[in-house]
C-alpha positions as CSV (number, residue, x, y, z in Angstrom):
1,X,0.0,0.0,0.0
2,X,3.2,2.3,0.7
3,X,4.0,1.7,-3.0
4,X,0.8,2.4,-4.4
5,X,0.8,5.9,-2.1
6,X,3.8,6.9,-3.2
7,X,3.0,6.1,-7.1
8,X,-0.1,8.0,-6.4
9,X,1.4,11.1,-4.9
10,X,4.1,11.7,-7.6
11,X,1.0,11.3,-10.4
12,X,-0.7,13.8,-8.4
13,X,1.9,16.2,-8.2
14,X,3.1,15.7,-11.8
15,X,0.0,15.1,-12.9
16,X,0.4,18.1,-16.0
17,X,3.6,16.2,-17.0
18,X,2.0,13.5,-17.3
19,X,-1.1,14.7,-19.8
20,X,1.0,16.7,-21.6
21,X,3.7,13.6,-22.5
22,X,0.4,11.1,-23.3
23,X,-1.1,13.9,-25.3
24,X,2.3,14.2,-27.5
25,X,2.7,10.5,-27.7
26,X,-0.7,10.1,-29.0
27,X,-0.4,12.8,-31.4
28,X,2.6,11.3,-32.6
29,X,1.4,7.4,-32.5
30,X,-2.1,8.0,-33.2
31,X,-3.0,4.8,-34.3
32,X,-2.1,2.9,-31.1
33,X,-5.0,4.8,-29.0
34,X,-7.7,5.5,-31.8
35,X,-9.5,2.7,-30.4
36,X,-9.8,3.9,-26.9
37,X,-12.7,6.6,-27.8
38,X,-15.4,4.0,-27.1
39,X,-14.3,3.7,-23.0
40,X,-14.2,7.7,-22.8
41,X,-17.7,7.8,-20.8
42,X,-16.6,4.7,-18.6
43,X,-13.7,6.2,-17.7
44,X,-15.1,9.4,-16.5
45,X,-17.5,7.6,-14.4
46,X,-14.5,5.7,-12.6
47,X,-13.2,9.5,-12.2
48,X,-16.7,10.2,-10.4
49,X,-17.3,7.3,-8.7
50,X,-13.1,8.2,-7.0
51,X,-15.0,11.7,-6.3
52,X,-18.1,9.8,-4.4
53,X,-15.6,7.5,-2.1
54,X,-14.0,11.1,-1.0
55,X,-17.4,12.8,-0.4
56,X,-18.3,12.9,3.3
57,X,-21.4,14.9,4.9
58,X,-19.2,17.8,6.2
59,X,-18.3,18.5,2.8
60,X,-21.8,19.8,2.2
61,X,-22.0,21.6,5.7
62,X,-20.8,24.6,4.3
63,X,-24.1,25.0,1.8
64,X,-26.3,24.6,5.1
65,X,-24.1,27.0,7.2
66,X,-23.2,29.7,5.4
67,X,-25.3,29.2,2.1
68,X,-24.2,32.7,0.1
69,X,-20.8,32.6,-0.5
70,X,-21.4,28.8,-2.1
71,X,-24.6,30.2,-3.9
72,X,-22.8,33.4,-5.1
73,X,-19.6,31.1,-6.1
74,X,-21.8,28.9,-8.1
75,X,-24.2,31.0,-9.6
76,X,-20.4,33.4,-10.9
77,X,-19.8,30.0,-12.2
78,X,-22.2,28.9,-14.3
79,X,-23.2,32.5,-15.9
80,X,-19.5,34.0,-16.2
81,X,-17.7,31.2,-17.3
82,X,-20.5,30.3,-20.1
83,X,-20.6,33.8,-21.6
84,X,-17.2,34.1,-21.7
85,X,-16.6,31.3,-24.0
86,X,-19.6,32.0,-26.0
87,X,-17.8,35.8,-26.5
88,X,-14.2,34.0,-27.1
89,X,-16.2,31.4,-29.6
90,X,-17.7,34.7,-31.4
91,X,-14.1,36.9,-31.2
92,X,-11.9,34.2,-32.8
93,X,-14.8,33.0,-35.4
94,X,-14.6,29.4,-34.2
95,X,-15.5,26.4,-36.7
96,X,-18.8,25.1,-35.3
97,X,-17.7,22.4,-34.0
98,X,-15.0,24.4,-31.7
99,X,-17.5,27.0,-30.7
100,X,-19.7,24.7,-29.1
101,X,-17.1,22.5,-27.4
102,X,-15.7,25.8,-25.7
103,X,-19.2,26.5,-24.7
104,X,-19.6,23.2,-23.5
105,X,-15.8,23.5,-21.6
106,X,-17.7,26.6,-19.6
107,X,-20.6,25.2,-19.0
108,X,-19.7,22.3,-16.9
109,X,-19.2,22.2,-13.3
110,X,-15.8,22.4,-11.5
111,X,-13.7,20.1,-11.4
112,X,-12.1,18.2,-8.5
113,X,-8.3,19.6,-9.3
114,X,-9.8,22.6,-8.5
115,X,-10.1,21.9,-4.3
116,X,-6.2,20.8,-4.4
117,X,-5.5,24.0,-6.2
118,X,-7.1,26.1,-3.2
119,X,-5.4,24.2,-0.5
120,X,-1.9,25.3,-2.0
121,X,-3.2,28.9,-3.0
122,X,-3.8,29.0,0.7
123,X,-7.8,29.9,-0.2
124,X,-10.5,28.4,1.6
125,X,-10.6,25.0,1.1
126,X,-14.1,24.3,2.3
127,X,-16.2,26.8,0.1
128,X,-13.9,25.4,-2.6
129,X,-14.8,21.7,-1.7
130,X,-18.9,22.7,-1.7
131,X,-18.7,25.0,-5.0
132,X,-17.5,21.9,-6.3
133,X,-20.1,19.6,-5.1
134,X,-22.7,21.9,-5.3
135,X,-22.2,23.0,-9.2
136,X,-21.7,19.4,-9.7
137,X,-25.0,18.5,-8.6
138,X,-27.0,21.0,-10.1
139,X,-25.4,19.4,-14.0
140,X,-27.6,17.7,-14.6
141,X,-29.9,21.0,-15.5
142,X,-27.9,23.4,-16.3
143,X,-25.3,22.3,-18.3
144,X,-28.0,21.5,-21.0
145,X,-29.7,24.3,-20.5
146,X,-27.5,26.7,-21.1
147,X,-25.7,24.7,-24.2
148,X,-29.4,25.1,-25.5
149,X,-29.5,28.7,-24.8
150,X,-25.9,29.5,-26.2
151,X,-24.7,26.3,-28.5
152,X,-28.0,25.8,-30.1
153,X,-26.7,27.9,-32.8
154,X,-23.8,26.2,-33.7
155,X,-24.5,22.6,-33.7
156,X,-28.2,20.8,-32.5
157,X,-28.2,20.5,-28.6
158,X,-30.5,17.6,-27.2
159,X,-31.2,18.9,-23.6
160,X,-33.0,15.5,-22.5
161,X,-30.2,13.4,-23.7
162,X,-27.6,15.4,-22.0
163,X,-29.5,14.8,-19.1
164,X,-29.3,11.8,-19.2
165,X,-25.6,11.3,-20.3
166,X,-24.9,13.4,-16.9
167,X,-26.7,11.7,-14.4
168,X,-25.4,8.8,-15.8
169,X,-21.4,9.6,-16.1
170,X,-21.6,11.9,-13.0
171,X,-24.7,11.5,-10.8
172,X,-25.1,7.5,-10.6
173,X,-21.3,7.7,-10.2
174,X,-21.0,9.7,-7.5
175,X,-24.0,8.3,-5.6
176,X,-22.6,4.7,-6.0
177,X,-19.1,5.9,-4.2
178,X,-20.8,8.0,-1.1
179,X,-23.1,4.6,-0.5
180,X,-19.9,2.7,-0.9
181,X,-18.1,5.2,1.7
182,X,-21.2,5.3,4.3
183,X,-21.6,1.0,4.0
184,X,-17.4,0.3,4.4
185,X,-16.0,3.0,6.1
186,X,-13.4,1.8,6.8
187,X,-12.3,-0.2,3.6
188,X,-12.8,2.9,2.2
189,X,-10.0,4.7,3.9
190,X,-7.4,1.9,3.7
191,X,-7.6,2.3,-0.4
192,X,-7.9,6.2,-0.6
193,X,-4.9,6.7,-1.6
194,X,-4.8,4.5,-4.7
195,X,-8.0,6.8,-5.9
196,X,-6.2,9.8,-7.0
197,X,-3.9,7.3,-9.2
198,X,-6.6,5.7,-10.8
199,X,-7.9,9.2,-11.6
200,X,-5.0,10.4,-13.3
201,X,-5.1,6.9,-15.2
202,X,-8.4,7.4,-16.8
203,X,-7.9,11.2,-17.5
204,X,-4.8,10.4,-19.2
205,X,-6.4,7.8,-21.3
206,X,-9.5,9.7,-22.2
207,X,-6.8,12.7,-23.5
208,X,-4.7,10.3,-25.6
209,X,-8.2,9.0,-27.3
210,X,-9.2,12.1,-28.1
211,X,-6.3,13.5,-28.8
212,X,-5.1,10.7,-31.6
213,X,-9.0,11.1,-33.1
214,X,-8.1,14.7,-33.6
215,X,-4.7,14.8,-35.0
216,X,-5.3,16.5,-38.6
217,X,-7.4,19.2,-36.9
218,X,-4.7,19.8,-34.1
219,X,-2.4,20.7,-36.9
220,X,-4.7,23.2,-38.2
221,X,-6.1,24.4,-35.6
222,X,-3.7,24.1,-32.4
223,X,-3.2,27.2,-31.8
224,X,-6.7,28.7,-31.9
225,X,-7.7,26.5,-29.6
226,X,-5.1,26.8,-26.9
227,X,-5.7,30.9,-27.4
228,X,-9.3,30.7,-27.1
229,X,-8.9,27.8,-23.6
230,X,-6.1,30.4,-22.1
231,X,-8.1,33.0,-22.3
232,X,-11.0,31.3,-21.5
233,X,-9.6,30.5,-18.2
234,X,-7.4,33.8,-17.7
235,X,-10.4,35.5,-17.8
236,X,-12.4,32.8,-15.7
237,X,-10.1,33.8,-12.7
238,X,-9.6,37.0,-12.9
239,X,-13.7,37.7,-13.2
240,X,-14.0,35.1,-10.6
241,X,-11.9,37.0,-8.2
242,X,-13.6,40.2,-9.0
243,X,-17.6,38.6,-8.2
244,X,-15.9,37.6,-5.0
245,X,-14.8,41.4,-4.4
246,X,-18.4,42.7,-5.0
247,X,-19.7,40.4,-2.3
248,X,-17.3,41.6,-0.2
249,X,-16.0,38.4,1.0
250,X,-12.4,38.0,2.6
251,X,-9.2,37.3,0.7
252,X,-9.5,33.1,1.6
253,X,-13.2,33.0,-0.1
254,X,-12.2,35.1,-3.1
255,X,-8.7,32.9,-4.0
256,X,-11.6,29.9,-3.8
257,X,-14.1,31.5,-5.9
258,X,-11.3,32.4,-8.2
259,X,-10.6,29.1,-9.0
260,X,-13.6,27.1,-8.8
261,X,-15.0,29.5,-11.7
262,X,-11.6,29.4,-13.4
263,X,-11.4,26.0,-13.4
264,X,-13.8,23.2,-15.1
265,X,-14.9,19.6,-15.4
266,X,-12.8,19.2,-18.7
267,X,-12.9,15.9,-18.3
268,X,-16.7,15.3,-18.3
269,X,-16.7,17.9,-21.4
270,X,-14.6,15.5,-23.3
271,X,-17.3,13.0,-22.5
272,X,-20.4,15.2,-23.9
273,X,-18.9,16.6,-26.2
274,X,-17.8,13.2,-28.1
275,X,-21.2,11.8,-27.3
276,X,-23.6,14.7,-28.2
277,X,-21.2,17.0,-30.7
278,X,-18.3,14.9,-32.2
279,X,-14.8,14.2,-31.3
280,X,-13.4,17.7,-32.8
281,X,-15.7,20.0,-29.9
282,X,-13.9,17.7,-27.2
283,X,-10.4,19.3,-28.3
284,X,-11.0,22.1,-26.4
285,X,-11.7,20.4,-23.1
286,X,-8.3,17.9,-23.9
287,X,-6.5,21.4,-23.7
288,X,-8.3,22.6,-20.8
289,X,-7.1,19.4,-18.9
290,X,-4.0,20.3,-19.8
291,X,-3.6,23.7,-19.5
292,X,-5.7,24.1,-16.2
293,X,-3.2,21.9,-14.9
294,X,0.1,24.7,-15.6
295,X,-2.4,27.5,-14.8
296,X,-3.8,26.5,-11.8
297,X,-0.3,25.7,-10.0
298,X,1.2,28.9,-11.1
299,X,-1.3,30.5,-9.3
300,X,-1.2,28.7,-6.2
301,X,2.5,28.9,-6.2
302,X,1.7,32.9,-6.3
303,X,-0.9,33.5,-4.1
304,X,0.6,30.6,-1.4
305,X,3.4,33.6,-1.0
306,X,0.9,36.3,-0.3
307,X,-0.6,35.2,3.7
308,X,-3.8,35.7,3.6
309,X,-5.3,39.2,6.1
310,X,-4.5,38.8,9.9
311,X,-8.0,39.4,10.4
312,X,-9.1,36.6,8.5
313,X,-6.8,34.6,10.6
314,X,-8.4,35.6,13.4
315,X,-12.1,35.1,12.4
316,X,-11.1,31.8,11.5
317,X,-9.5,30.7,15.2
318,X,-12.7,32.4,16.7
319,X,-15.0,29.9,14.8
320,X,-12.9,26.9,16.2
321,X,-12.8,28.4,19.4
322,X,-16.6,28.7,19.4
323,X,-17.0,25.3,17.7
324,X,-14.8,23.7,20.5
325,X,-17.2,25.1,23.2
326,X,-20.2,23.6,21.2
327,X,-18.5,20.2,21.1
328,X,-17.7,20.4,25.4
329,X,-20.4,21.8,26.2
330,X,-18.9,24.6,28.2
C-alpha cells in the first residue's frame, strides 16, 4: 500500500507532466489509441465514482451553514464562465464544432483539481470543496440548459439526452461511491490513496483517445484552440476574483471563488462533447485538462506567498474556538 501511495502522490503532483507527455505521444502514435474513444464515458464515471468515495457529509456543511458565499460562487460560475466562452467562440470566429465544445468546456461544473489547487493557493478550502459539489449537482440541468440557450446555434443541442448522459457519467457515479463510503468505512479509507492514481489513469487515457481522433485538426487548428482555452480560463479567474470582491468576501473566499470558476470539469466535457457533438468539440476540453493543470499551480505557487489578512486569521480561530465550546459543552 506504501508503494501504491507513493505512485499515487508523484502522479498527483506531476499530474500536468503527465497529460501533456500522453497527449504528444498520442499525437505522434495515433494509431495505437484510436480505439480507446469507445471507454471515454466509462472512464469518467471511474473519475466520479473516485469523487463519491471522498465525499463525506461535512463537505456539504458549508451550503447549510453559510449558504451565500457557495450560492454566489456557483451562480459566478455557471453564468460567467458560459458567456465568456460563447464571447471567445464569437471573437476568434470558431468552426462550429469548436464553438460549441468551448461553450460546452464553460458550461460544466468544476472540477475536482480545482479543491487541491485552493489548499496550496492557501484559499478556503471548504467553500472550494462545496462549489465543487454543489455545481456538480445541479449538471444535470444546467449544463444542457445553457448549451441550448448558447450552443443551439452552432450545432443541434438535445437537452433530455444530456440529461441523461450526466446523471449517468456523473450523478449515478457519485452516488454509487458515497453509499460505498457510508456501507465500508473503513475499507474505504485503507484504499484512498490508490484513488487519486486511478484518476489520473483514466484522465490520461481519455486525453490520448481524443487526442489521436483529432490529430489533422490539431495541426490546423492548435493554436486557436489553446488561445481561445487560455483566455477562456485567464479571464475565468480573474472575473472570478472580481464577483468575489463585489460580495465583499475576505481574501480566503475570493482565492476559492477564483478558482472554482476558473477552473472546469474538462474531463466530463470530453465525454459530452464526443457523445452529443463529435470528437473535434472535445479538443477544447483535452487542452483545458492540460492547461488548467500549468495555470492553476502557477497561481497557487503565487498566491501561497501572499498570507492571507490577519484578520481573517483571526475570524477563523474564533470559529474553532466557538465550535470547541459547542462540542464540550462549556
Amino acid at each position: 500500500m506504501k508503494v501504491i501511495e507513493s505512485i499515487s502522490r508523484i502522479a498527483g503532483k506531476y499530474f500536468a507532466l503527465w497529460v501533456i507527455a500522453a497527449a504528444l505521444i498520442a499525437f505522434f502514435l495515433p494509431d495505437a489509441f484510436l480505439g480507446l474513444g469507445a471507454y471515454i464515458t466509462i472512464l469518467l464515471g471511474v473519475v466520479m465514482f473516485g469523487m463519491g468515495l471522498t465525499l463525506k457529509p461535512v463537505d456539504f456543511k458549508l451550503v447549510v451553514k453559510k449558504p451565500l458565499p457557495v450560492v454566489a460562487g456557483v451562480a459566478a460560475q455557471y453564468l460567467l464562465m458560459p458567456l465568456i466562452a460563447f464571447g471567445i467562440a464569437y471573437m476568434l470566429n470558431l468552426p462550429a464544432e469548436l464553438a460549441a465544445g468551448l461553450v460546452l468546456l464553460g458550461s460544466v461544473p468544476g472540477g475536482t483539481a480545482s479543491n487541491v489547487m485552493v489548499y496550496l493557493a492557501k484559499g478556503n478550502l471548504a467553500l472550494s470543496v462545496a462549489m465543487t459539489s454543489f455545481s456538480t449537482l445541479l449538471a444535470p440541468i444546467l449544463t444542457p440548459v445553457i448549451l441550448l440557450m448558447l450552443a443551439g446555434q452552432w450545432l443541434p443541442v438535445d437537452p433530455v439526452s444530456m440529461f441523461l448522459s450526466i446523471v449517468q457519467v456523473i450523478i449515478v457515479p457519485i452516488t454509487l461511491g458515497v453509499l460505498i463510503r457510508k456501507l465500508f468505512p473503513q475499507t474505504v479509507d485503507k484504499s484512498a490513496t490508490a484513488i487519486p492514481l486511478i484518476s489520473v489513469l483514466a484522465i490520461i487515457i481519455i486525453v490520448c483517445a481524443v487526442v489521436a481522433a483529432n490529430v489533422e485538426s490539431i495541426t490546423s487548428s492548435g493554436l486557436q484552440i489553446f488561445t481561445a482555452v487560455a483566455l477562456h480560463n485567464l479571464l475565468g479567474l480573474t472575473l472570478g476574483y472580481g464577483a468575489a470582491m463585489l460580495m465583499k468576501l475576505d481574501e480566503s473566499k475570493r482565492r476559492a471563488i477564483s478558482i472554482e470558476v476558473g477552473m472546469q470539469n474538462s474531463g466530463l466535457g470530453v465525454a459530452l462533447a464526443t457523445a452529443h457533438f463529435g470528437p473535434l468539440a472535445a479538443l477544447p476540453n483535452v487542452v483545458a485538462a492540460v492547461w488548467h493543470n500549468i495555470s492553476g499551480p502557477i497561481l497557487a505557487t503565487f498566491w501561497s506567498k501572499k498570507p492571507v489578512k490577519e484578520e481573517e486569521e483571526l475570524e477563523s480561530e474564533k470559529e474553532e474556538v466557538e465550535s470547541r465550546v459547542q462540542r464540550t459543552g462549556n
